[in-house]
C-alpha positions, 0 to 999 in steps of 0.5 A: 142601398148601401151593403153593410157589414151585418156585425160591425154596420159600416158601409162596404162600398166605400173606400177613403185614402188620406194622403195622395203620395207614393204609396196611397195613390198606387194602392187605392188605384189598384183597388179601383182597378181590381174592385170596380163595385166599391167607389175609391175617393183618395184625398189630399189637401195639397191642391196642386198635388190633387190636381196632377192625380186629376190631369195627364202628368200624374205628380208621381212616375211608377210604370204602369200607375197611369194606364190603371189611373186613367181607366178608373179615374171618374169611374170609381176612382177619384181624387179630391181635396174634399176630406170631409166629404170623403170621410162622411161617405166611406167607413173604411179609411186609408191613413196613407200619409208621410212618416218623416223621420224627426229633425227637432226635439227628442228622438231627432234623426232616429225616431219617426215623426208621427204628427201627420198619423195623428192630424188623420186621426183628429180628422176622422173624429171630427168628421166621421158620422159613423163608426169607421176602419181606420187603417194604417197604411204608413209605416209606422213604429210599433204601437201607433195603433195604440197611440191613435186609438187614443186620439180617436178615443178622446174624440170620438163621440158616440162612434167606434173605431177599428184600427188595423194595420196594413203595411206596404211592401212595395218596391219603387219601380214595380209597385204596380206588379207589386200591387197586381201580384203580391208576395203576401199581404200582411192585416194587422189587428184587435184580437177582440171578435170586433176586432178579427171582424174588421180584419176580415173586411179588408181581407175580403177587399184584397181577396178580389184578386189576392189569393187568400192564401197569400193574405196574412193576418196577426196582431196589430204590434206584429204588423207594424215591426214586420214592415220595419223588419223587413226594410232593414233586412233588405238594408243589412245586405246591401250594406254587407255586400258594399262592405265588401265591395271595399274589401275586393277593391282592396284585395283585388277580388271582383264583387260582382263574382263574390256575390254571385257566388254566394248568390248561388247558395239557396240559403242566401239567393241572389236579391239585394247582393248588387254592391253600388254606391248605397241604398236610398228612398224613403223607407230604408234609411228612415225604418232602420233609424226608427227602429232603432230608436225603439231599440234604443226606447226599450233598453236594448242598446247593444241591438240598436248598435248593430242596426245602427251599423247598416246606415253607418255603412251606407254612409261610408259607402257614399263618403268612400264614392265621393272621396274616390272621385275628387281624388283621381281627379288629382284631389279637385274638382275645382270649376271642373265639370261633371256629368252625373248620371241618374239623380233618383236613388234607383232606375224606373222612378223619379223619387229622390229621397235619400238618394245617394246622389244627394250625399255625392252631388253635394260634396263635390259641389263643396268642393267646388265642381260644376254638376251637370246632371242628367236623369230621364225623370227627375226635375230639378224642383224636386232635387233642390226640395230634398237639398232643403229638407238635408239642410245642404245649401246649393249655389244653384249656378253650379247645378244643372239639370240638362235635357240629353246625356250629350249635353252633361258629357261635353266639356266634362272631365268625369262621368259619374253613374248613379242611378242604374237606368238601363239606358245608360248602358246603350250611350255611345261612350266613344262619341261621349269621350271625344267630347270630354277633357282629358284624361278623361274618367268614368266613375260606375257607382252602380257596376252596371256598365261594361268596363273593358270596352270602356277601358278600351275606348280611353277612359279611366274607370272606377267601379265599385268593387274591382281592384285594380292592376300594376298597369292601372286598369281594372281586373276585369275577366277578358271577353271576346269583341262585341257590339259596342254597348248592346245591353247584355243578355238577360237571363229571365227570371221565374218571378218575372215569368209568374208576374201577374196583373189578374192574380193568377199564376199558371202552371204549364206542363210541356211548354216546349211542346206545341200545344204548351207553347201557344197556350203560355204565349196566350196567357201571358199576353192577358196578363196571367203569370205563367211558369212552364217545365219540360223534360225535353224528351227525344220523342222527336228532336229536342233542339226543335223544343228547346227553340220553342223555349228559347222563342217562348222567353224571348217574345212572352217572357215565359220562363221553361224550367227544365224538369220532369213531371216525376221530380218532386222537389222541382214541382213542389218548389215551383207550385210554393215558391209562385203561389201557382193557383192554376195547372194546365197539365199538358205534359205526355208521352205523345204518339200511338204509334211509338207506344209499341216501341217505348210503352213503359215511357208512356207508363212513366209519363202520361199516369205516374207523371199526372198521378206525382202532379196532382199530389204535389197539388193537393199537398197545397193550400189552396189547391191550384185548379187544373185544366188536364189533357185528354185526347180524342183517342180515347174514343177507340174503336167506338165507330160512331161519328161525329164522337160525343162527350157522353160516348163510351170510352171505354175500348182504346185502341192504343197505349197511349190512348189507354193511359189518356182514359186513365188520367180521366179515371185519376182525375174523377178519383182526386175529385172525389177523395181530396176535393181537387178541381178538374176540367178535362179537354179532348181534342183532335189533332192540331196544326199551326206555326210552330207544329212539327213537320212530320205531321200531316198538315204540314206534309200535305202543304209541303207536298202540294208546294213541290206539285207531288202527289198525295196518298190518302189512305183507305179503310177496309174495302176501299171505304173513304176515311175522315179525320178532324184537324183542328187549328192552334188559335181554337185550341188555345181558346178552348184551354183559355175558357176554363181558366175563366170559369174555374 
């Protein structure tokens, strides 16, 4: 028996996706993935299309997308060319088909092309035998929900429609991370009581694993202009910044240091300030013109103006790039070869919608260049299929698609880097050069590659945005000698750090501590997002805990933020910016023996430091759940043995001990006044890889190594002494089970 939604009486187990591309494939596997009791049909009447989702070689590349396909696929996740079927059997309706922009008629170049969003609404209708979710996935102009209403409405017989609105925000290359742990996400609808209702089914689809927090609902109108606003925002500063890319080259400043100057600023942070050879894709370009269009539509001629700039500017940026090219290499490129690296219009896809690869590749083809491109992912199919749909005719002789980078670099008289593959920067340009004919150039339409070695090996370079000398060499900041092309370090950020494929996002205090650090390492690996601080303190030595850290990001991907339990502002930001839902609160003054030397570090720490922790928690909505630690001192000079949960804890025997009981006294009262959720574990003392080497463990071992003598201590009269040690591995389990729970 089918679960049905008691006011609306749809079907809740069933899901259709129209339209099998790039957003609709991604989207419904995740929801396969994430809500294995509702059965997801995603259908597509392009046969050859379906098949592909069917087999191995899935129609799109996105990292991840195949491990969630071929998990789900037969399960509860399937693709078919069956859209009646798929309609009959699901009451809630992805409309997730292509919006081109227009190339005929009224609004041609500007408006969006919505005859696909209407083709699924006359489906629907004709094929629906209830009432049905329609919801609209593309991106479309605003009030399209109105105009397929109308559609449905004309058509519909004796059933209802809801129409929502629920765009994605995905970015090509890390939609899966996207989908896993969304930003937000936004729901669009009727303000009517039907209305809010049918929003409300799909805020329950995505609340399986997005927090609901991070769920935003408005009206339908709000919905459709926040996608096409936020795509030409993003699309404003990469313009902005390659406008002044054109000025630093002029000038002779570096755009790469001017952006990451005003990167720096908080209020403009460092996304979308990398200036290269212009933006691409299916949504950028398309949403700023059809927005406007809209602009335009309404009268507002001068705001049209302004966003119609964006793209004029990307269109210079490309023209400016291509120009640069034929006229260094003595203004043609006449039946010269050139290398050209990347097709796809950004790394990590294969998509080669509106690359700018198109607008270059093409001009020097005009000129009458023999194009040699190579690109991990793209087919040569699909390059001449976004040739077609721009209208540019290609001798396909003077275009070819090679199989390695040696074989586009032979004979070649330019490279020319297009797309920012990281792979690119560790080619053996030396080799490559030898090869080439000389001179030989290396245009970097992506600034990605290290330009004084390059310089040094014998090419001439060209990069976005850097001037150059009286000697003819880039102004480049001189660097001592490194190994030739080893990928520059990566600095980790915290949003890689809190990228999460189960929904949660961990807050871990002292993760330069030993038990913090083993317990970040654990919860990355099952997929959490997991953010750490520490204060570094010199309880022991903080070189000790920093290679922690410095281990922790390099084998977890674990970012340590350098911060005290005290700091406000830096626990505020942390727990907003990430949308933490979970804290394990593991930061404290350590030792029992030292609280007779520091007590007020203890004071400090292990209870001011929890008590400002769990404010800052409770100020959140919804408030992360926190796993706290206690200690097994706090049995004090309770002499029974083994020690038991429900034993009397109430004569410690140390400060430090003192303030762990005062923690589990805080944690009960927050409980109880602002409804926060606890779990608190005591534990003996830990030992394992990476644990100090002063503590007993490892001193014993050290010890019996050399063949030296132990000394046990004894109690009062001679009277033996136990102690328990527990090993990491169970330690990191027993925090890892009330994450599950909780």
């Amino acid at each position: 028996m089918a679960l049905r939604h008691p006011t609306l009486d749809i079907r809740l187990n069933s899901i259709c996706c129209i339209g099998a591309g790039y957003v609709g494939g991604p989207t419904c596997a995740t929801i396969a993935l994430k809500c294995p009791h509702i059965k997801v049909t995603i259908v597509d009447l392009n046969e050859a299309r379906i098949a592909a989702w069917n087999s191995d070689d899935l129609p799109i590349y996105e990292p991840g997308l195949y491990e969630v396909v071929k998990q789900c696929r037969g399960k509860n996740l399937f693709f078919s060319t069956d859209v009646k079927s798929a309609v009959h059997e699901s009451d809630i309706i992805f409309a997730s088909v292509n919006t081109p922009t227009k190339i005929n008629g009224v609004g041609a170049g500007r408006a969006a092309d919505l005859r696909f969003i209407e083709s699924v609404g006359r489906t629907v209708a004709e094929y629906a035998n209830c009432s049905k979710i329609i919801i609209e996935k593309s991106t479309v102009p605003v009030k399209t929900a109105e105009a397929l209403a109308r559609v449905l409405a004309a058509n519909k017989g004796p059933y209802n429609y809801w129409i929502l609105s629920n765009p994605e925000f995905l970015a090509e290359g890390t939609a899966m991370k996207d989908l896993s742990s969304p930003d937000r996400v936004l729901i669009g609808g009727p303000t009517d009581e039907e209305g809010i209702a049918a929003a409300s089914v799909l805020v329950d689809v995505y609340a399986n694993w997005v927090p609901r927090a991070r769920i935003l609902t408005t009206n339908l109108w709000s919905s459709e202009l926040s996608k096409l606003v936020a795509n030409a925002m993003l699309a404003q500063r990469v313009s902005s910044i390659n406008s002044i890319s054109l000025l630093c080259e002029k000038t002779g400043a570096d755009v790469t240091e001017v952006a990451r100057a005003i990167g720096t600023d908080s209020r403009i942070g460092p996304k979308f300030l990398g200036a290269s050879v212009g933006f691409g894709g299916s949504c950028f370009q398309k949403d700023i013109l059809n927005l406007v269009y809209i602009c335009e539509s309404e009268g507002l001629h001068e705001v049209a103006a302004y966003w119609q700039q964006v793209v004029d500017m990307n269109e210079h940026q490309k023209a400016t790039f291509s120009g640069k090219i034929i006229s260094c290499l003595f203004n043609t490129v006449t039946n010269k070869k050139i290398a050209v690296f990347g097709f796809a219009f950004k790394k990590d896809t294969g998509d080669v919608r509106e690359t700018p690869a198109l607008a270059v590749c093409n001009m020097l083809l005009q000129d009458g260049a023999v194009v040699h491109v190579y690109d991990p992912k793209v087919k040569k199919e699909d390059a001449m299929r976004e040739f077609k749909y721009h209208n540019m005719e290609v001798d396909e002789s003077r275009l070819i698609f090679c199989s390695t980078p040696q074989q586009s670099v032979d004979g070649a008289h330019a490279i020319v880097v297009l797309t920012e593959w990281d792979e690119f920067k560790t080619y053996p340009y030396g080799e490559f050069y030898a090869k080439m004919m000389k001179p030989a150039f290396l245009f970097d339409g992506r600034s990605m590659l290290n330009h004084s070695e390059l310089e040094h090996i014998g090419f001439e370079v060209h990069a976005i945005g850097k001037g150059r000398s009286t000697d003819g060499k880039l102004r480049t900041l001189k660097s001592s000698a490194s190994a030739m092309f080893s990928p520059p370090e990566r600095k980790l950020s915290a949003a890689e750090s809190c990228s999460s494929t189960t929904g949660r996002v961990v807050l871990v205090t002292g993760t330069a501590g030993f038990i913090g650090f083993h317990c970040a390492i654990a919860l990355k690996k099952r997929g959490d997002g997991v953010i750490g601080i520490d204060n570094y303190n010199s309880y022991y030595p903080a070189s000790f805990k920093r290679a922690r850290s410095t281990e922790l990001e390099r084998v977890a991907g674990v970012l340590t933020v350098h911060a005290d339990l005290n700091d406000t502002e830096a626990l505020t930001k942390i727990m907003t910016e990430h949308k933490v839902t979970h804290v394990l609160a593991l930061a404290a003054q350590a030792g029992v023996r030292y609280a007779t030397k520091d007590p007020h570090s203890y004071v400090k720490s292990n209870m001011e430091g929890f008590v400002n922790l769990l404010e800052v928690a409770r100020q959140m909505d919804p408030m992360p759940r926190i796993i706290y630690s206690s200690s097994s001192s706090v049995y004090g000079l309770n002499k029974k043995a083994p020690f038991a949960e429900s034993d009397v804890v109430d004569q410690p025997a140390s400060l430090y001990a003192a303030t762990k009981k005062s923690n589990e006294m805080i944690a009960h009262t927050y409980r109880h006044v602002y409804g926060l959720s606890f779990t608190g574990l005591r534990f003996f003392t830990v030992y394992g890889p990476w644990g100090r080497p002063d503590m007993a463990a490892f001193m014993w071992a050290n010890k019996i190594m050399k063949g030296e003598a132990l000394k046990i201590f004894q109690g009062p009269e001679e009277s033996e002494l136990e102690r328990d040690f527990t090993y990491i591995d169970d330690i990191v389990a027993g925090w890892g089970a009330p994450l599950e729970q909780i």
